[in-house]
N, C-alpha and C positions, 0 to 999 in steps of 0.2 A: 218854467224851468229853463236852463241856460242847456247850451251842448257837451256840457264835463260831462264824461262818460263815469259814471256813477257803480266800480266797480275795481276791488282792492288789488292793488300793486304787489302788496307784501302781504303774506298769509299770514290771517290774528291765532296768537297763541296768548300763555297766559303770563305777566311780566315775571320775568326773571334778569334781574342784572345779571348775573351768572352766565347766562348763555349771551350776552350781550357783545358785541366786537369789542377790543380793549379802549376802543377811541370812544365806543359811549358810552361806557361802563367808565371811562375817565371824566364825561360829563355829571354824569347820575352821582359818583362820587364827590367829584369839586362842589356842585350845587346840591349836595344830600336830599337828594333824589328816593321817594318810595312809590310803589306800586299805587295806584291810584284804582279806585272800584270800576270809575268809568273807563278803563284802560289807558293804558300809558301810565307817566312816572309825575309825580309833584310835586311840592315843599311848598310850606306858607310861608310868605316874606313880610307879610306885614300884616297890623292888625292894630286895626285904628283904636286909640285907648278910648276915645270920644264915645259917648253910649247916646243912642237918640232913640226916643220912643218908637215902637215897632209900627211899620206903616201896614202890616200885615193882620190878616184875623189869625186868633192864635187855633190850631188845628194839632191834632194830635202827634204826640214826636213820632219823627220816623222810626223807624224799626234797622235802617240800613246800619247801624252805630251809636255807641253809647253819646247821647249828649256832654257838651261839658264840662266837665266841675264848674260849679256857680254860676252856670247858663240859665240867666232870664229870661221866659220868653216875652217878657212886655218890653224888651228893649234890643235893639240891636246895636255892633259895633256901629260906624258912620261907614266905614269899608274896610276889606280886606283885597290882600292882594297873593299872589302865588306864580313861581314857575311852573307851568306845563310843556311835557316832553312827551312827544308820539317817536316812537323809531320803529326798525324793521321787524323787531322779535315782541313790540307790543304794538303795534302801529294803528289802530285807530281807540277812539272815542267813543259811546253808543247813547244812544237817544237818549238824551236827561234836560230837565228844565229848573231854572234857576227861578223863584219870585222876585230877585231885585234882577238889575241890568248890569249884564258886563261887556267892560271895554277890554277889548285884547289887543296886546304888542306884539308886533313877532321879531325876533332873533334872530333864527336863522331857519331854513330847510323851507317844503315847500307840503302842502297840503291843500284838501278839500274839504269844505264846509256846507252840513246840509241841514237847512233849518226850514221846520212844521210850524207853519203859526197856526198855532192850534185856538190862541185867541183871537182870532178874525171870524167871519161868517164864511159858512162854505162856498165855494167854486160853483156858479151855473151848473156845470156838469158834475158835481159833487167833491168831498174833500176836501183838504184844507189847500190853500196856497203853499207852494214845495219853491224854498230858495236853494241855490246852490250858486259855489264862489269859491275863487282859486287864492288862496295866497300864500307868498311868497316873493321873492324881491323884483320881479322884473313887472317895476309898476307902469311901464308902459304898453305891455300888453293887456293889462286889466289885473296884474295881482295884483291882490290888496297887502298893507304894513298894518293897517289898522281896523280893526272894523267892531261892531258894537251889536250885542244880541240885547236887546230886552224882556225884561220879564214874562214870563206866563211861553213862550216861545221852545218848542222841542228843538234841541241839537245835536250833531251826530258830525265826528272830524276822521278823516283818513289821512295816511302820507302818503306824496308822491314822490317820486323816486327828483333827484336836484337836478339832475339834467336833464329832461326828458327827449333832447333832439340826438343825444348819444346815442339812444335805445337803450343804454342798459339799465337797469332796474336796481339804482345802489342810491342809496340814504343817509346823510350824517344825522336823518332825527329833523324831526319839527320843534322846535324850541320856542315859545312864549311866554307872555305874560297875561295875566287876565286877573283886572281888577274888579270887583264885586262891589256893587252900590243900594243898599245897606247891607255891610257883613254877612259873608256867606254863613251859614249854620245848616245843616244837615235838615234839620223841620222845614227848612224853604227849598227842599231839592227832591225832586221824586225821576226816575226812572218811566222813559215808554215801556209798559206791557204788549205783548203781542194780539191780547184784545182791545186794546185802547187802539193801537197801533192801525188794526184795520177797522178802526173806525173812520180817524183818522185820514186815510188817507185813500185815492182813489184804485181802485182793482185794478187798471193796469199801471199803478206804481208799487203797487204791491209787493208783488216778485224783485223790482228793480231794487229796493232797499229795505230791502226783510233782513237783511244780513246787517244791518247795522242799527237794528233792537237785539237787548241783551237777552241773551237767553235764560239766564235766572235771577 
């Protein structure tokens, strides 16, 4: 793991445009912007008409949402694609894992990314491999503009405040894109549980990122 201090900016509550500042509550509107499960805000922008046979075993639908209407599971879109928004009054993401691979863009603001490969073999010392990685625009320092999670991989995103050498702790939002390789669908998406979770992951990281497993 890198030396991002792995520990929230802005306190998570539960999304409400309403409480939102008018300046992001005028994004979420422009880009029609909803609550999202995994925290923060999103819209689907795209969704590939192209149907290709499912590279996945078919496994029971999830229970998170209705599938849907005239959802195949022998087939998936080729991709979809969506805006994601983290801000201050919903500001991070929580541990979920997608079966196909996505590419994310970012927009604008700045955030942390912490990803479990939970597909790999464990660590000598036990647990899975723990990445972390800052982005946001100052790609000389090491933010990233682009970066790419593949399948079978737990993920977990927070915001950090845009300026951080100000000191002060203010936000216009993490804004992205992230495109889904074959079509997202709810059946290829599950949630870390808190007993998965310290399987998962070594006893003194435990404590460090418990707080970014959903709690129901």
């Amino acid at each position: 793991m890198s030396g991002i201090e792995l520990k929230p900016s802005f306190p998570a509550g539960l999304p409400s445009a309403a409480s939102e500042p008018p300046s992001t509550q005028a994004v979420i509107k422009a880009l029609s912007l909803e609550p999202h499960i995994e925290g923060g805000y999103f819209v689907e922008t795209d969704r590939d008409p192209l149907l290709i046979p499912s590279p996945f075993p078919q496994t029971p639908a999830s229970s998170l949402v209705p599938q849907r209407p005239g959802f195949d599971p022998a087939y998936r879109n080729a991709s979809t694609s969506i805006f994601y928004y983290l801000t201050p009054q919903s500001p991070q993401g929580n541990f979920h894992r997608n079966r196909g691979r996505t590419v994310h863009t970012l927009h604008r603001g700045r955030g942390v990314y912490v990803l479990i490969h939970a597909d790999e073999p464990d660590l000598p010392g036990g647990g899975k491999r723990i990445e972390t990685f800052t982005v946001g625009p100052d790609v000389t320092n090491g933010e990233k503009l682009q970066w790419i999670v593949e399948g079978g991989k737990f993920k977990a995103s927070f915001l950090l405040p845009d300026n951080p050498s100000s000191g002060e702790k203010t936000s216009g939002g993490l804004l992205i894109s992230e495109t889904v390789v074959p079509g997202f669908e709810f059946c290829d998406h599950d949630f870390l549980n808190t007993e998965e979770f310290r399987k998962l992951v070594s006893p003194e990281k435990t404590e460090e990122l418990a707080w970014l497993v959903r709690k129901a």
